[in-house]
C-alpha positions in Angstrom: -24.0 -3.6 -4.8 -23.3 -6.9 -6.8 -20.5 -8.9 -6.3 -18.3 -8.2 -9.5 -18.7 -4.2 -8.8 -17.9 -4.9 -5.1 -14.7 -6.4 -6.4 -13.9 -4.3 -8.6 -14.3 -1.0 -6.6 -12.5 -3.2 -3.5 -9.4 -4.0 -6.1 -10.2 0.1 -7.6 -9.4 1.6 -4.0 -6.5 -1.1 -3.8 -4.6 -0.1 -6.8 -5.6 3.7 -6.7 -3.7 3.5 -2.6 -1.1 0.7 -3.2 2.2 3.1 -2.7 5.3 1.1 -2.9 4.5 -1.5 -4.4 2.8 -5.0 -4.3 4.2 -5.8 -1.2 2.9 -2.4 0.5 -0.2 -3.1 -1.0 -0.7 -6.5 1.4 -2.4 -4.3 4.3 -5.0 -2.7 1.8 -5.7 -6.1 0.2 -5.7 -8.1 3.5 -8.5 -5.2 5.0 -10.8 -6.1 2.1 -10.2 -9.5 0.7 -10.2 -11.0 4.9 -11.8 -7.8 7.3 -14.2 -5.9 4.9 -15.7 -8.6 2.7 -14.6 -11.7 4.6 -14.2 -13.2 0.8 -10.5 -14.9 2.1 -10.0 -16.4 5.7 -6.2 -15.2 7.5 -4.9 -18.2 6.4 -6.5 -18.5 2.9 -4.9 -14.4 2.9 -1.2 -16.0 3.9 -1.8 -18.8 1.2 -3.1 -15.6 -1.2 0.5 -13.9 -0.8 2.6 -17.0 -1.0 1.3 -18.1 -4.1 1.0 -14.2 -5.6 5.0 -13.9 -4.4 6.2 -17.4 -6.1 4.1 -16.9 -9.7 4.9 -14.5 -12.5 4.3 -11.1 -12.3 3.2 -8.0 -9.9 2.0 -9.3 -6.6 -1.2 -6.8 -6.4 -2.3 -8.2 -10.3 -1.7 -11.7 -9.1 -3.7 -11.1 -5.5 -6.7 -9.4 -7.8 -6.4 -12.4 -10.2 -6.8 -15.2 -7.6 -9.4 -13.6 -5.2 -11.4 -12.7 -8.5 -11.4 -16.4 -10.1 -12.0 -17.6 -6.2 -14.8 -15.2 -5.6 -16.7 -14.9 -8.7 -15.1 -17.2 -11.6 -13.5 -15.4 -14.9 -15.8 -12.7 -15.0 -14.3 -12.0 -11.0 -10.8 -12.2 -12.2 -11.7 -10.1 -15.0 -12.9 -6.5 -13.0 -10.8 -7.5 -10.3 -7.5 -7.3 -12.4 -9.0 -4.6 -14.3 -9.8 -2.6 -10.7 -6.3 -3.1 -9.4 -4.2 -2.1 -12.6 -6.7 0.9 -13.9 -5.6 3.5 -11.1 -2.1 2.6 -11.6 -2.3 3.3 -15.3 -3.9 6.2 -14.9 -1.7 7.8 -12.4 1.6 6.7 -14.0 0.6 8.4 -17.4 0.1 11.5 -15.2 2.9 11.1 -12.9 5.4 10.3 -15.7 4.6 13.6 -17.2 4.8 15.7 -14.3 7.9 14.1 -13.6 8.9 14.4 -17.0 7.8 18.7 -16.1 9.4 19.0 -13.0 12.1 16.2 -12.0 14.7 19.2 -11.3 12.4 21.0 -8.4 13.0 21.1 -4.9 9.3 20.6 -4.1 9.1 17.5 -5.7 12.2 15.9 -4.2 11.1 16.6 -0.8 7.8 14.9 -1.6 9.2 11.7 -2.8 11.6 12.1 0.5 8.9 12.3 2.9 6.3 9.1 1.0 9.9 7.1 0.9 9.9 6.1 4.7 6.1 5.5 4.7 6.5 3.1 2.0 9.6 1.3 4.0 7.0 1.3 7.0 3.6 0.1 5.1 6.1 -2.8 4.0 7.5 -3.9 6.7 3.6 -3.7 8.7 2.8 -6.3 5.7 6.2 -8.6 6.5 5.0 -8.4 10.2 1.9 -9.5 9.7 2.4 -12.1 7.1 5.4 -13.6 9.4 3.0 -13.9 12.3 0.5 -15.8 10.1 3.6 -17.8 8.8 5.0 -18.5 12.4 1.5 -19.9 13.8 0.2 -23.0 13.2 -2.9 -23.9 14.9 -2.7 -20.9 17.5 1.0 -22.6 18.5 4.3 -21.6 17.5 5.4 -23.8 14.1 9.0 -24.5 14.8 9.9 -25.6 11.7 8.6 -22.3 10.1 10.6 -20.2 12.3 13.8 -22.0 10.8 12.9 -21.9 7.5 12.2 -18.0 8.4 15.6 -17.2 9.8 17.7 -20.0 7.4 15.9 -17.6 4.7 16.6 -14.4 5.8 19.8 -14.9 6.6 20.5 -16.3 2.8 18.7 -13.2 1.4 20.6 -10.9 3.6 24.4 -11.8 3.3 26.7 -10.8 1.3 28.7 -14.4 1.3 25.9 -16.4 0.3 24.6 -16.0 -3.1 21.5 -17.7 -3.3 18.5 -16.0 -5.2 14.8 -15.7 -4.4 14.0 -18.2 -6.7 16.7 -20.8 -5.5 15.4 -20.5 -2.5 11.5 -20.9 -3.1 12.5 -23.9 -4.9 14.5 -25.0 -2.0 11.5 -24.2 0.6 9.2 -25.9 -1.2 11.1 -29.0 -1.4 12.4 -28.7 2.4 8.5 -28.5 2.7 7.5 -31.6 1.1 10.6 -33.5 3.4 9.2 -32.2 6.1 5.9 -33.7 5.6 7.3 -37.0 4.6 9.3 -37.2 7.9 6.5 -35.9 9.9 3.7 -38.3 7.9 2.3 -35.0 7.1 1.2 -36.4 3.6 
């Protein structure tokens, strides 16, 4: 199979499984992109969802997008974008009209009430995973990760401190760049 069909039937099966979301997507895309097609190393995959997470727009789209142009040009960002967003077109134009049909019925609400927790657990695998990749440098623990990590989390998670997503990207990239200059990193 050539390459632009391999990636666009990886970045097909991607978008047509991706329940919950970009970020429940990460497991699918980390199979092909680093265990299937060996197209991204694990750490090119970590650098993959920080710069999908800090740019503009769906985190799956943006994934397709940079492991297209990296793989294959234009032409692999094309049918890899084009793979990832087609089965989520086409199941949202269904979807919306059977929800549209049968919102109101039991069935259906015990459905979405069963896929709910799934989702919350396809997630979280992904955080796992990319927090282990984030919390290992060089096969050793990166200490100055782990307070960035937890300095994060706990700014995200509290209701006293309002500082937003994008403050605080801003504010880890620049504790980044100080942390290279003290440690001559640069």
């Amino acid at each position: 199979m050539s390459l632009l069909l391999s990636l666009f039937f990886s970045f097909f099966q991607i978008g047509l499984f991706s329940i919950g979301g970009g970020y429940a997507a990460m497991p699918l895309i980390q199979h092909q992109t680093v265990i299937l097609h060996s197209w991204l190393t694990p750490t090119q995959f970590a650098d993959l969802v920080t710069i999908s997470a800090m740019t503009p727009g769906p985190i799956a789209i943006n994934s397709a997008t940079f492991v297209g142009m990296k793989v294959a040009g234009i032409p692999g960002v094309v049918v890899a974008t084009l793979g990832n967003v087609l089965p989520s077109l086409i199941i949202m134009l269904i979807l919306a009209h059977l929800y549209k049909k049968y919102s109101e019925q039991t069935l259906l609400k015990r459905i979405l009430e069963g896929v709910r927790p799934v989702v919350v657990a396809a997630i979280f695998t992904a955080g796992l995973a990319l927090l282990q990749l984030a919390l290992n440098s060089f096969s050793k623990p990166d200490i100055f990760a782990l307070v960035v990590f937890v300095v994060a989390f706990i700014c995200l998670d509290s209701k006293r401190i309002k500082i937003g997503p994008i403050i605080l990207l801003a504010l880890g990239a620049i504790v980044g760049i100080g942390w290279a200059y003290v440690t001559n990193a640069l």
